[in-house]
FIDO-51240 format. One record per residue: z, y, x of N, C-alpha, C, CB in turn; residue number from 1. Coordinates in nm, 4 decimals. Glycine has a CB too. Example, Ala and Ser with C-alpha at 12.3 -4.5 7.8 and 13.67 -1.06 7.14 Angstrom:
[[0.7800; -0.5690; 1.3190]; [0.7800; -0.4500; 1.2300]; [0.7800; -0.3300; 1.3200]; [0.9046; -0.4473; 1.1308]; 1];
[[0.7080; -0.2250; 1.2850]; [0.7140; -0.1060; 1.3670]; [0.7870; 0.0030; 1.2900]; [0.5725; -0.0598; 1.4084]; 2];
//
This chain:
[[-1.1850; 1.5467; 1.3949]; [-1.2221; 1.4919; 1.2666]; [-1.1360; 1.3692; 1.2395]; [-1.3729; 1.4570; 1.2623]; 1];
[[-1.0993; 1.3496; 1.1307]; [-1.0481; 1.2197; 1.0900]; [-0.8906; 1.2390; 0.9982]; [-1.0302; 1.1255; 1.2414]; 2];
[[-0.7689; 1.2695; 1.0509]; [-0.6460; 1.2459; 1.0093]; [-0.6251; 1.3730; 0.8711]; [-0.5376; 1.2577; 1.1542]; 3];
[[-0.5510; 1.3134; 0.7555]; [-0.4929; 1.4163; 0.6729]; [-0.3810; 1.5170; 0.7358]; [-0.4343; 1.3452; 0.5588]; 4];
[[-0.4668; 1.6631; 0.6943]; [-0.3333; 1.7273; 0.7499]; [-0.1927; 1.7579; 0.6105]; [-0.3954; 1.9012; 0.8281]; 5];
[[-0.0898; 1.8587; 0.6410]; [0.0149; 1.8517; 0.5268]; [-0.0040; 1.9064; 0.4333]; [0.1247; 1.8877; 0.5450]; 6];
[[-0.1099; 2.0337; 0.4073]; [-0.2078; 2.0479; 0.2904]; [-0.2644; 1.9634; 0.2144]; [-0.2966; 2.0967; 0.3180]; 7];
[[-0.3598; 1.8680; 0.3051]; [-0.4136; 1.7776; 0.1990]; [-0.3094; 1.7234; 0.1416]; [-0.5038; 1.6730; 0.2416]; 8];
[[-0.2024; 1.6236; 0.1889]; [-0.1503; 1.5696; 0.1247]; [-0.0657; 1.6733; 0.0328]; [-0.0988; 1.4792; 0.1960]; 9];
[[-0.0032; 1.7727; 0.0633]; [0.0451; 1.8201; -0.0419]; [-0.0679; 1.8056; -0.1855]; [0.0850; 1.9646; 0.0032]; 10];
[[-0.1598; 1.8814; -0.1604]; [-0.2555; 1.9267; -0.2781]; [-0.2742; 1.7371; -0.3351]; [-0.4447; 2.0360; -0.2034]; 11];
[[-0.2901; 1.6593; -0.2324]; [-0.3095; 1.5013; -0.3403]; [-0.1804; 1.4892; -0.4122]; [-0.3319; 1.3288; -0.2425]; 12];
[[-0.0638; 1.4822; -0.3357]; [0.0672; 1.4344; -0.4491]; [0.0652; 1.5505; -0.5665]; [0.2519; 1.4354; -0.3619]; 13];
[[0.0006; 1.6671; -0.5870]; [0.0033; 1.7552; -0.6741]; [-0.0616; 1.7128; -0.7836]; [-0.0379; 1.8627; -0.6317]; 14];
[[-0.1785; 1.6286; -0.7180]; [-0.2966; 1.5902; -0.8476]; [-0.2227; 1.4640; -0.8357]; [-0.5016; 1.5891; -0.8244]; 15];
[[-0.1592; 1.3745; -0.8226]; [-0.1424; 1.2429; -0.8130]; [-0.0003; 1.2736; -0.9293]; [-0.1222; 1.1708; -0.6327]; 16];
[[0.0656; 1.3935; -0.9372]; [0.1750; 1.4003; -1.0522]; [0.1258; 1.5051; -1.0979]; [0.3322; 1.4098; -1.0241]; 17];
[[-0.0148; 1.5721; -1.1488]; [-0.0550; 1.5939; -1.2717]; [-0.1228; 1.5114; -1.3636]; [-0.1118; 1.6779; -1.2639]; 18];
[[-0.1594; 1.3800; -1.2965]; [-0.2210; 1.2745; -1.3552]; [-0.1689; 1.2040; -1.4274]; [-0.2639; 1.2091; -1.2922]; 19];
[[-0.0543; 1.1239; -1.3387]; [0.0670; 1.0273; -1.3745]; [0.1922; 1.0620; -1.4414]; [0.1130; 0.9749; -1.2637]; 20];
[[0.2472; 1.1867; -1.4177]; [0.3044; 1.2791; -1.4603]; [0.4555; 1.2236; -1.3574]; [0.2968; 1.2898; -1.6402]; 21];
[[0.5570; 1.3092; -1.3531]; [0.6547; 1.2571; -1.2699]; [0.7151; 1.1266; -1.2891]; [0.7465; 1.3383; -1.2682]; 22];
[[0.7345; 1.1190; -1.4288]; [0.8464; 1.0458; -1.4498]; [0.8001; 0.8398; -1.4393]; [0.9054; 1.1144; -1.6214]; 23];
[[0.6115; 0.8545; -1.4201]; [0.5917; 0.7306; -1.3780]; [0.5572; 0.7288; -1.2288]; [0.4917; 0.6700; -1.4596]; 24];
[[0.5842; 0.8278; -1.1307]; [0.5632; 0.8011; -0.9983]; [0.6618; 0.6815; -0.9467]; [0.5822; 0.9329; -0.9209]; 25];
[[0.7665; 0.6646; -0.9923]; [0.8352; 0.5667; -0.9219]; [0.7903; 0.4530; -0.9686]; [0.9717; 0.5729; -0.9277]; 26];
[[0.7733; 0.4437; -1.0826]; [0.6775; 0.2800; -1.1179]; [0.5274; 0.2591; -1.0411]; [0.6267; 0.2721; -1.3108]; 27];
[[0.4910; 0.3865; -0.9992]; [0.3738; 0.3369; -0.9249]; [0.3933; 0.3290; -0.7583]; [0.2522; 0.4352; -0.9618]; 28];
[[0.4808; 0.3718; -0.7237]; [0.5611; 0.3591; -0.5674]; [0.5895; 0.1813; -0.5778]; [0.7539; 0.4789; -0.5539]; 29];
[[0.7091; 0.1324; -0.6382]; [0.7293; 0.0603; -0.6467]; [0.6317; -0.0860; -0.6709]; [0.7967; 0.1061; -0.6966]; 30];
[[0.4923; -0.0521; -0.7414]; [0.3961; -0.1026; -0.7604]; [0.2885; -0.1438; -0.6688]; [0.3681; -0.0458; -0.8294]; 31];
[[0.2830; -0.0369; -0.5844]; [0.2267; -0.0034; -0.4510]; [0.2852; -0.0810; -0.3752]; [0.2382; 0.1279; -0.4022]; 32];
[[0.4626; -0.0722; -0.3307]; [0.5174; -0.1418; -0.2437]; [0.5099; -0.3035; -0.2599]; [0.6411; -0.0926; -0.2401]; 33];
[[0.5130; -0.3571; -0.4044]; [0.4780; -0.4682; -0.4015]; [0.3539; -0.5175; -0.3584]; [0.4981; -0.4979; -0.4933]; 34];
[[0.2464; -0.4503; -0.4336]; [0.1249; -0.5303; -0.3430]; [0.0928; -0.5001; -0.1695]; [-0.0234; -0.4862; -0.4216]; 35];
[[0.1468; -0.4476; -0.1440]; [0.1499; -0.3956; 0.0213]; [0.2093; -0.5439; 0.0677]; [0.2764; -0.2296; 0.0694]; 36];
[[0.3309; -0.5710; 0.0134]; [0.4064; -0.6997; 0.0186]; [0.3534; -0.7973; 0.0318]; [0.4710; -0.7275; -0.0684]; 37];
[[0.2563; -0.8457; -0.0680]; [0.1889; -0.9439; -0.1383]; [0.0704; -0.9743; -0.0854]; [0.1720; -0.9140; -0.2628]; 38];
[[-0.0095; -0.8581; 0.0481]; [-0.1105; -0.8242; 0.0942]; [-0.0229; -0.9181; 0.2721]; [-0.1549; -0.6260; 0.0622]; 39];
[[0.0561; -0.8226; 0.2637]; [0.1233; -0.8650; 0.4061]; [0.1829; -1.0300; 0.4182]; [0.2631; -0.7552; 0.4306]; 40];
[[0.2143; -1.0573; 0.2691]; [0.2516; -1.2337; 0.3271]; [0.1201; -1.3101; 0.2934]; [0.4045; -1.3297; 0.2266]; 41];
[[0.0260; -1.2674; 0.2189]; [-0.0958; -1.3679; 0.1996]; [-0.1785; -1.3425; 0.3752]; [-0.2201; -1.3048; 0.0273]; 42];
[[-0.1764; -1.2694; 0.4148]; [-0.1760; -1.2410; 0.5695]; [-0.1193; -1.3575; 0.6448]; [-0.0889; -1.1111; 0.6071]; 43];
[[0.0076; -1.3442; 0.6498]; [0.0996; -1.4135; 0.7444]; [0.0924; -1.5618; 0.6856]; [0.2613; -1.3452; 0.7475]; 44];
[[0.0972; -1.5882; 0.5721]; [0.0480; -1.7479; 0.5508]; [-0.0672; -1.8118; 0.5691]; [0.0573; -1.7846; 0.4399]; 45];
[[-0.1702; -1.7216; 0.5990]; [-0.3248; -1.7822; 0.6233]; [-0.3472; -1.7728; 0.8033]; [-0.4654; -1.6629; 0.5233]; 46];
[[-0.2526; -1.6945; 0.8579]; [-0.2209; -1.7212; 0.9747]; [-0.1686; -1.8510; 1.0768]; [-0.1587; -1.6494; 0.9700]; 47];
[[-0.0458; -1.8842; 0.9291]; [0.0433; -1.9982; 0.9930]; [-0.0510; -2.1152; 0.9435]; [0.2214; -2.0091; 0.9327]; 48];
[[-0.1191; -2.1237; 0.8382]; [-0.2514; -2.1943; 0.8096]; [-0.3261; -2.2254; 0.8964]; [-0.3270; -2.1382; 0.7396]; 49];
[[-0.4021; -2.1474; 0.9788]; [-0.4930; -2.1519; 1.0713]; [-0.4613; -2.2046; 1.2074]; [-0.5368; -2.0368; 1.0791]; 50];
[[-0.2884; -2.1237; 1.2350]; [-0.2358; -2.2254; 1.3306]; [-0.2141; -2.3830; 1.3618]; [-0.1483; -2.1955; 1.3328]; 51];
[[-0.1668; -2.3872; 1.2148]; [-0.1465; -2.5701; 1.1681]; [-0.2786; -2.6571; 1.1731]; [-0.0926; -2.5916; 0.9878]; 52];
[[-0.3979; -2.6286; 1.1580]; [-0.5149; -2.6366; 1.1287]; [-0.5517; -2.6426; 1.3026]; [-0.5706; -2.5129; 1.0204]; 53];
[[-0.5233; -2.5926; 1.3900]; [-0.5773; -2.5225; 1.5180]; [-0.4887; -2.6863; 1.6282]; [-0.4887; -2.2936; 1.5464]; 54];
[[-0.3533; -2.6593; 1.5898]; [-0.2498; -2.7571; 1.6460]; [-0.2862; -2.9035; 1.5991]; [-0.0968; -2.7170; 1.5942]; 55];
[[-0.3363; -2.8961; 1.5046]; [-0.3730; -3.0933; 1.4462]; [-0.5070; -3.1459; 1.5420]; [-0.4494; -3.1109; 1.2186]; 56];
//
């Protein structure tokens, strides 16, 4: 139990570009990759935060 196999994901990117339609999948990739970004340094700065905070 647990992991997607290559069906599912096929059948999601199928509904994921009958929704969006092709030609905005890359604006939503790109959209995605930014907040992944934006997720990963508000991470790493509340880290170096806590360190500075830990060291004083």
């Amino acid at each position: 139990m647990g992991g997607l196999g290559m069906w599912e994901l096929i059948v999601i990117l199928l509904i994921v570009i009958v929704i969006f339609g092709a030609s905005r999948l890359p604006q939503l990739g790109k959209g995605l990759g930014e907040g992944i970004r934006n997720f990963k340094n508000s991470l790493k700065s509340g880290q170096d935060e806590k360190a500075e905070e830990e060291s004083e």
